[in-house]
C-alpha positions as CSV (number, residue, x, y, z in Angstrom):
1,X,0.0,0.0,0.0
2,X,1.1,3.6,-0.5
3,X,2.2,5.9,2.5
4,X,-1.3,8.1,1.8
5,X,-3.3,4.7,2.6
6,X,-1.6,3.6,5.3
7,X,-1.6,7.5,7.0
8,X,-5.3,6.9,6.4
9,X,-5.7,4.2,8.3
10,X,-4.2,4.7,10.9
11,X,-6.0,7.7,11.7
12,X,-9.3,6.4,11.0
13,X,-11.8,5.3,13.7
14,X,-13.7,2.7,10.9
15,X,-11.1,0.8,9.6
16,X,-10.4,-2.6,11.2
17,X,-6.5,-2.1,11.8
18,X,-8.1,0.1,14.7
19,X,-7.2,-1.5,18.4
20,X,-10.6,-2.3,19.6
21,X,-12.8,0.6,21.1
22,X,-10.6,3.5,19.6
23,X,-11.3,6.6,18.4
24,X,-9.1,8.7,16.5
25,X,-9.4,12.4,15.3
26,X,-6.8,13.3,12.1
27,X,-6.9,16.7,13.0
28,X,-3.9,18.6,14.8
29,X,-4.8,18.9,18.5
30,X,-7.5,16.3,17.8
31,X,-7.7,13.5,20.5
32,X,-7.6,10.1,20.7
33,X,-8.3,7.1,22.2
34,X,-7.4,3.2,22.0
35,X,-7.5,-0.2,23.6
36,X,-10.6,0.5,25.2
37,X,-9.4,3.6,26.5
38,X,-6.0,1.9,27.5
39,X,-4.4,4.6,25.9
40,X,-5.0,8.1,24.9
41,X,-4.0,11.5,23.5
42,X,-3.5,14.1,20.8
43,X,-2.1,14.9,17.3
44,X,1.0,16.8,17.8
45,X,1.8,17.2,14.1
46,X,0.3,15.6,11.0
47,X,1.9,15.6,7.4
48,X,-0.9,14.1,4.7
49,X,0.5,11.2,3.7
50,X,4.0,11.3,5.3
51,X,4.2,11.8,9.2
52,X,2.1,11.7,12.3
53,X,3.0,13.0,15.5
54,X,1.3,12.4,18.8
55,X,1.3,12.5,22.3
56,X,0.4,9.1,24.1
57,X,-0.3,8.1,27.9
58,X,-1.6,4.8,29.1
59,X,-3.9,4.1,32.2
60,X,-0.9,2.9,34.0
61,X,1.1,6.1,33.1
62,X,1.3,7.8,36.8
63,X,0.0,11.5,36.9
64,X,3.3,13.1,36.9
65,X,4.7,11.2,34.0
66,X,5.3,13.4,31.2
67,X,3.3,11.8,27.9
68,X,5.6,10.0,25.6
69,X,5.6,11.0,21.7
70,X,5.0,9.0,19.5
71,X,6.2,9.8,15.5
72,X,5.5,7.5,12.5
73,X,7.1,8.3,9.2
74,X,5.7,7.1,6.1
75,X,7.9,6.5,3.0
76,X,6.9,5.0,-0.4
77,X,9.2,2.1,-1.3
78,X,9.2,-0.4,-4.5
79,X,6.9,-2.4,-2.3
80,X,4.5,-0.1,-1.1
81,X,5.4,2.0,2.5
82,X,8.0,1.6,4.7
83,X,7.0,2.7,8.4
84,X,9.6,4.0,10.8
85,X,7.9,3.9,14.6
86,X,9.7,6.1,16.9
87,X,8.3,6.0,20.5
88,X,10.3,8.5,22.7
89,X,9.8,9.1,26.5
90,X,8.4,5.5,27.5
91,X,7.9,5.3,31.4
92,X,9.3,2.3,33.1
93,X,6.2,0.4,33.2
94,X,6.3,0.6,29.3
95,X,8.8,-2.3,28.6
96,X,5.8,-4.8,26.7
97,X,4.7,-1.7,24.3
98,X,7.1,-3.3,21.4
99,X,5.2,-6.7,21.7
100,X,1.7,-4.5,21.8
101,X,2.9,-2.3,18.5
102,X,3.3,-5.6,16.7
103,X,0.2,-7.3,18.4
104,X,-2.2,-4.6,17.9
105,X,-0.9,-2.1,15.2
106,X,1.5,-3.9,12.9
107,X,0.2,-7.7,12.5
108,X,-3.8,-6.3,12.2
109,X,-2.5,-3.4,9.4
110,X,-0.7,-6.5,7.8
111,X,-3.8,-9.1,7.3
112,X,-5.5,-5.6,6.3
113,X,-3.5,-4.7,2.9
114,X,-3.3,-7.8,2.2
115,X,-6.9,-9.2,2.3
């Protein structure tokens, strides 16, 4: 798929690589929510097509914990997009969110394009 597809879904509340109970705004400032309210925040920055920048807190992040940021860059490759994840600012109690991007983002986005 091509970086304006993949930018599309992932900031839209309808389509089924969604985690479960999210919603997403793909405005700047717009809030969001996912994993049944697991996790939430806002749109730092958004490039059409090409980069999405966000603020994100879980409901285990402790009230004084600064958010951590959250930037996905979106590049067209022969194949279709290559996807660079860079999650910045994780709080100790963070250390299974690699198994969860691939769990709930990457593997879903995956049977996605390809069905």
């Amino acid at each position: 798929m091509p970086p304006p597809q993949v930018y599309d879904a992932w900031l839209d509340s309808e389509r089924p690589p969604r985690i479960a109970g999210g919603e997403v705004s793909a405005d700047v400032g717009g809030e969001f929510t996912a994993g049944n309210g697991y996790i939430s925040g806002k749109n730092l920055g958004l490039e059409t097509g090409k980069r999405i920048l966000q603020s994100w807190r879980t409901q285990n992040s402790e009230a004084l914990d600064a958010a951590s940021e959250l930037e996905i860059i979106l590049e067209a490759v022969l194949e279709g997009t290559k996807l660079t994840l860079k999650h910045t600012n994780i709080p100790d109690a963070g250390a299974g969110y690699k198994d969860g991007w691939v769990e709930h983002y990457f593997e879903p986005m995956k049977t996605y394009f390809q069905g």
